[in-house]
C-alpha positions as protocol buffer text, in pm:
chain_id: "A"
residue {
  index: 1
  type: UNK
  ca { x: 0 y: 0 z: 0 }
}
residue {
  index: 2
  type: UNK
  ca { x: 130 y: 329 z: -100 }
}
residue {
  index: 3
  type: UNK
  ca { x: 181 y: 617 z: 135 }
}
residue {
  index: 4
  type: UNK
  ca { x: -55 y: 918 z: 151 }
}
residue {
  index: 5
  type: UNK
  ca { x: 85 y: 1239 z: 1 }
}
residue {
  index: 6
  type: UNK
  ca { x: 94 y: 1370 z: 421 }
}
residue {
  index: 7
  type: UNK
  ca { x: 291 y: 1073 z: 488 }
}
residue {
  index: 8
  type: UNK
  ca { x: 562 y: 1148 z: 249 }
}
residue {
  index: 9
  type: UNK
  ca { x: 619 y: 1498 z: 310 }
}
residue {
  index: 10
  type: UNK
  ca { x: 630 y: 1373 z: 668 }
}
residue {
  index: 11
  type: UNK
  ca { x: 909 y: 1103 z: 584 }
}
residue {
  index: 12
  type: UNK
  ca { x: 1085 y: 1362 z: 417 }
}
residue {
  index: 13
  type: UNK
  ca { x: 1094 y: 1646 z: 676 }
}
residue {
  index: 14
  type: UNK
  ca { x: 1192 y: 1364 z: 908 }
}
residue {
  index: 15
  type: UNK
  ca { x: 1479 y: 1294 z: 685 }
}
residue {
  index: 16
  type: UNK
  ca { x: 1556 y: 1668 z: 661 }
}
residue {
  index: 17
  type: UNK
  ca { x: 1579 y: 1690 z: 1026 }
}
residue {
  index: 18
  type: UNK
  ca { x: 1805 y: 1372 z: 1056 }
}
residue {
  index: 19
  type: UNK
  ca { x: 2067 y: 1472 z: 827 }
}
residue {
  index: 20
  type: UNK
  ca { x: 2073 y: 1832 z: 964 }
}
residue {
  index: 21
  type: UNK
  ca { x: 2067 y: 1734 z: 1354 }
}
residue {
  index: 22
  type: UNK
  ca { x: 2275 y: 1393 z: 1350 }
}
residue {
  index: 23
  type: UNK
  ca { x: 2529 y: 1411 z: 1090 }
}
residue {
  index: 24
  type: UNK
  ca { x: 2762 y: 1208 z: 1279 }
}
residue {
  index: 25
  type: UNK
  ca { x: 2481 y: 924 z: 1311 }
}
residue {
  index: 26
  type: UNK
  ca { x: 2453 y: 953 z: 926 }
}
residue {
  index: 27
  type: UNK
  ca { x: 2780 y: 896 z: 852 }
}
residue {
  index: 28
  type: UNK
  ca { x: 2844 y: 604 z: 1077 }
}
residue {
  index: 29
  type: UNK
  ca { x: 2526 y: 411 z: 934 }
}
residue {
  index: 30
  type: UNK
  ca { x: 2561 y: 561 z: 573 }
}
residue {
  index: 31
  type: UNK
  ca { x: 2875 y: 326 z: 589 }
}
residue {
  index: 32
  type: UNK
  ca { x: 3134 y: 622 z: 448 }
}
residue {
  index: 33
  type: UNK
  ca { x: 3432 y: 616 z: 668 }
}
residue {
  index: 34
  type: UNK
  ca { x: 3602 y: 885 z: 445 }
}
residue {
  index: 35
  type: UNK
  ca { x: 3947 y: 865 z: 292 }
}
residue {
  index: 36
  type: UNK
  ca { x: 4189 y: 600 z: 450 }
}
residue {
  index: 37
  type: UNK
  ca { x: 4517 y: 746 z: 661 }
}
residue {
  index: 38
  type: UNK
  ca { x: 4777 y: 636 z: 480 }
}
residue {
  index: 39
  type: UNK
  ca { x: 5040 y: 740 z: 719 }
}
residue {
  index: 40
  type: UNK
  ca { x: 4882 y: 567 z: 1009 }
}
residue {
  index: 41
  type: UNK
  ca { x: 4802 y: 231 z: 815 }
}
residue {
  index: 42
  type: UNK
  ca { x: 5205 y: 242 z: 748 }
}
residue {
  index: 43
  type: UNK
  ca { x: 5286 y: 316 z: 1110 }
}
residue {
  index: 44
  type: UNK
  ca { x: 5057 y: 34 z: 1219 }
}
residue {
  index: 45
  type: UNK
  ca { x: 5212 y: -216 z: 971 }
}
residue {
  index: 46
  type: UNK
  ca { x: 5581 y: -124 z: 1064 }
}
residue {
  index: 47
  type: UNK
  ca { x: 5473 y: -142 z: 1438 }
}
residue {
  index: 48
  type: UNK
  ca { x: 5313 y: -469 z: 1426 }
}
residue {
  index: 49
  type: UNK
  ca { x: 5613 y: -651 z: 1215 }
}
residue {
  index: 50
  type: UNK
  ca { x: 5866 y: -509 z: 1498 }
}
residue {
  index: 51
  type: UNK
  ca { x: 5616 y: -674 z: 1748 }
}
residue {
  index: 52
  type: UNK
  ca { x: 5640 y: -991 z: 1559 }
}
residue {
  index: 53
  type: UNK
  ca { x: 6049 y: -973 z: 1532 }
}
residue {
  index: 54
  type: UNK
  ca { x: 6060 y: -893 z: 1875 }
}
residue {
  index: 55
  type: UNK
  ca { x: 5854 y: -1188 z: 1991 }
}
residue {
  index: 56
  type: UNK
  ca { x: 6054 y: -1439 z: 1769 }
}
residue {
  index: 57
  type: UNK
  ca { x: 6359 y: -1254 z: 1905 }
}
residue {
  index: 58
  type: UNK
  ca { x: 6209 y: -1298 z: 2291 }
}
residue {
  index: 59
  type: UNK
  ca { x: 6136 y: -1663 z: 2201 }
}
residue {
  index: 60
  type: UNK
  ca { x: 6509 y: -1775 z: 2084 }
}
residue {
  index: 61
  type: UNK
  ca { x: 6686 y: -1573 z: 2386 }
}
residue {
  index: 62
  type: UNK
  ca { x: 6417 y: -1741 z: 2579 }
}
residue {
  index: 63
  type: UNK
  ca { x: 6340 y: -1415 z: 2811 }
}
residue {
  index: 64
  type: UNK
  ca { x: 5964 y: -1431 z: 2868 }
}
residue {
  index: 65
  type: UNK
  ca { x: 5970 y: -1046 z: 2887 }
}
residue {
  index: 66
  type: UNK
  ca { x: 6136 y: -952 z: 2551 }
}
residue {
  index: 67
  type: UNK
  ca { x: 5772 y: -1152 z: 2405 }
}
residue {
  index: 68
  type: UNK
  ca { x: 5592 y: -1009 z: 2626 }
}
residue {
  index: 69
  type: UNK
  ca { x: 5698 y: -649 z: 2514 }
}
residue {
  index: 70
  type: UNK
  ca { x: 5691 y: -793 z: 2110 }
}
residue {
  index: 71
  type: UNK
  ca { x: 5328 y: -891 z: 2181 }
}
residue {
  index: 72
  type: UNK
  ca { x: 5245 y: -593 z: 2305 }
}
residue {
  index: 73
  type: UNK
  ca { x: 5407 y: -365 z: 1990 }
}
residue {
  index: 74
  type: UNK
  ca { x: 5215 y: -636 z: 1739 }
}
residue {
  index: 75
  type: UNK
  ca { x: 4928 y: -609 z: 1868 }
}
residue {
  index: 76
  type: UNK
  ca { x: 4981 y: -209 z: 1916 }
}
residue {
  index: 77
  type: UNK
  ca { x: 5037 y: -196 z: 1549 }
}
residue {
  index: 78
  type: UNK
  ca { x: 4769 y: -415 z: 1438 }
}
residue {
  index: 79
  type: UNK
  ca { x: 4507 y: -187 z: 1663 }
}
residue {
  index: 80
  type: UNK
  ca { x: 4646 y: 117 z: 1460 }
}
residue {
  index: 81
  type: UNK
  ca { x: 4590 y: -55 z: 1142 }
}
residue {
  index: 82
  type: UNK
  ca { x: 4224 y: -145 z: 1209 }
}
residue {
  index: 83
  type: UNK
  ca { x: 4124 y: 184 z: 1429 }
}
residue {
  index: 84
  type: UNK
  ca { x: 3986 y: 478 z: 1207 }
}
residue {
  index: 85
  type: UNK
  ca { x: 4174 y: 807 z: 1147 }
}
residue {
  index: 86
  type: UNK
  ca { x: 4017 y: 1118 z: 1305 }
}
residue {
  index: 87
  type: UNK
  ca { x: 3970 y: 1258 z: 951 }
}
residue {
  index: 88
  type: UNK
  ca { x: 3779 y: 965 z: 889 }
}
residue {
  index: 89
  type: UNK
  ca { x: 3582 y: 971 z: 1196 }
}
residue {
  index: 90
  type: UNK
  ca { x: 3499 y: 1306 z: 1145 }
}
residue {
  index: 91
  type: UNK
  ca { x: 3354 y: 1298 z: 777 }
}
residue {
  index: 92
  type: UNK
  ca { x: 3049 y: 1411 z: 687 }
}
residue {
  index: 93
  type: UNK
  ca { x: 2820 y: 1287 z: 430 }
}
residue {
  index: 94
  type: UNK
  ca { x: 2826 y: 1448 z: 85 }
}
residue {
  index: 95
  type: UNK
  ca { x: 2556 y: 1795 z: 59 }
}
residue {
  index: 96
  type: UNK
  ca { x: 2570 y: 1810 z: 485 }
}
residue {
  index: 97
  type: UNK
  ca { x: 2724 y: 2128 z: 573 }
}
residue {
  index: 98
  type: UNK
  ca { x: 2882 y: 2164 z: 948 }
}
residue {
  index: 99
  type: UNK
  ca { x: 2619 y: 2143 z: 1192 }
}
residue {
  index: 100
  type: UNK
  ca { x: 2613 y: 2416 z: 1480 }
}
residue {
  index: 101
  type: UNK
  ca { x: 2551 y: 2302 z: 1823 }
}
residue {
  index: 102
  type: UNK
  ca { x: 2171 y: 2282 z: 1762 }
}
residue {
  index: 103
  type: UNK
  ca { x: 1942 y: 2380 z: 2065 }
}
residue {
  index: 104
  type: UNK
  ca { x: 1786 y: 2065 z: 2215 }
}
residue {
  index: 105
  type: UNK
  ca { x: 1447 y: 2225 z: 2233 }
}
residue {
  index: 106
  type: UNK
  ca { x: 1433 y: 2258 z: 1876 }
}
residue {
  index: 107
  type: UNK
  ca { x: 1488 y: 1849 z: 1835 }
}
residue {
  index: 108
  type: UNK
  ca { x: 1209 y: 1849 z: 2090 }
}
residue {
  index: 109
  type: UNK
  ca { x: 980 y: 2047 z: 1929 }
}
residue {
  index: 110
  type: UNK
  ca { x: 1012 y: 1862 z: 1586 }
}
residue {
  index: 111
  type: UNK
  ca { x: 947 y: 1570 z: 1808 }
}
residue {
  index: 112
  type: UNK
  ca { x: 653 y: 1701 z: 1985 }
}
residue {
  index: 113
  type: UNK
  ca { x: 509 y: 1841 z: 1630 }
}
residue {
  index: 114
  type: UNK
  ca { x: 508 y: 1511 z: 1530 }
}
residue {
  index: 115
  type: UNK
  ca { x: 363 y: 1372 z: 1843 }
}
residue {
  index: 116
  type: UNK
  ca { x: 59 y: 1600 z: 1816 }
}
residue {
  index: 117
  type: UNK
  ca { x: 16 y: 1496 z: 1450 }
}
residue {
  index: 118
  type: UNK
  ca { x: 23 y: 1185 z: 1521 }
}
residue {
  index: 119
  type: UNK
  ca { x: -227 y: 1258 z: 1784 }
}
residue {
  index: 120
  type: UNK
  ca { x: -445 y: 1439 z: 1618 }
}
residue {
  index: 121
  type: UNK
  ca { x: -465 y: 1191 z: 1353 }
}
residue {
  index: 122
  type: UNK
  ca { x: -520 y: 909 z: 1573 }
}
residue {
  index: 123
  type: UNK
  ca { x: -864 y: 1103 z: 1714 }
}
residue {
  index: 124
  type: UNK
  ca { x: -969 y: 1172 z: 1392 }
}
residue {
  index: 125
  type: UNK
  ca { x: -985 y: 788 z: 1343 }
}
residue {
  index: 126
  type: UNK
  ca { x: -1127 y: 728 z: 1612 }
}
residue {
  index: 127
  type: UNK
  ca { x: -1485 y: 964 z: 1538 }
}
residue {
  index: 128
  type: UNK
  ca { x: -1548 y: 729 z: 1210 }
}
């Protein structure tokens, strides 16, 4: 069943307000993590085959705490690899401009609009 013409200028200003008030939320579900960091991917890769070389090297001089410390830089480095940039974290989704700290009583009062729509449409199913 199709929506009514109300319902989809409804779904649409909800949209609307979505992308303008959680642009953040967007972007994490819209699956765009932005451009990947090069520089850290590198870093991470070069951190986490030092970790490796100094676990093999704790293992043949057999002192428990060089592997220890190897582990620990592998698995540093591998974290690094797999852990988003900040530029990435930070992107927005293409046609959002920057979002100003938006009042929470404007969120509430789309929210309460939409309340007393829903409401009001509610009674006026109820009187037929």
């Amino acid at each position: 069943m199709p929506l009514s013409e109300q319902e989809q200028r409804l779904l649409e200003e909800m949209e609307r307000s979505l992308y303008q008030n959680d642009a953040d939320f967007v972007a994490t579900v819209s699956g765009r993590r932005g451009r990947p960091n090069y520089t850290q991917i590198v870093l991470g890769s070069l951190l986490a085959i030092a970790g490796v070389a100094t676990l093999v090297a704790g293992v043949i001089v057999q002192l428990p705490i060089v592997g220890v410390i190897g582990f620990a830089l592998m698995l540093g480095g591998v974290l690094l690899v797999l852990t988003p940039g900040k530029a990435a974290a930070s992107a927005q989704p293409a046609g959002s401009a920057p979002r100003a700290s938006a009042p929470k009583r404007s969120r509430s009062s789309f929210m309460d609009t939409i309340n007393e729509r829903w409401e009001r449409r509610q009674d006026g199913d109820q009187g037929r």
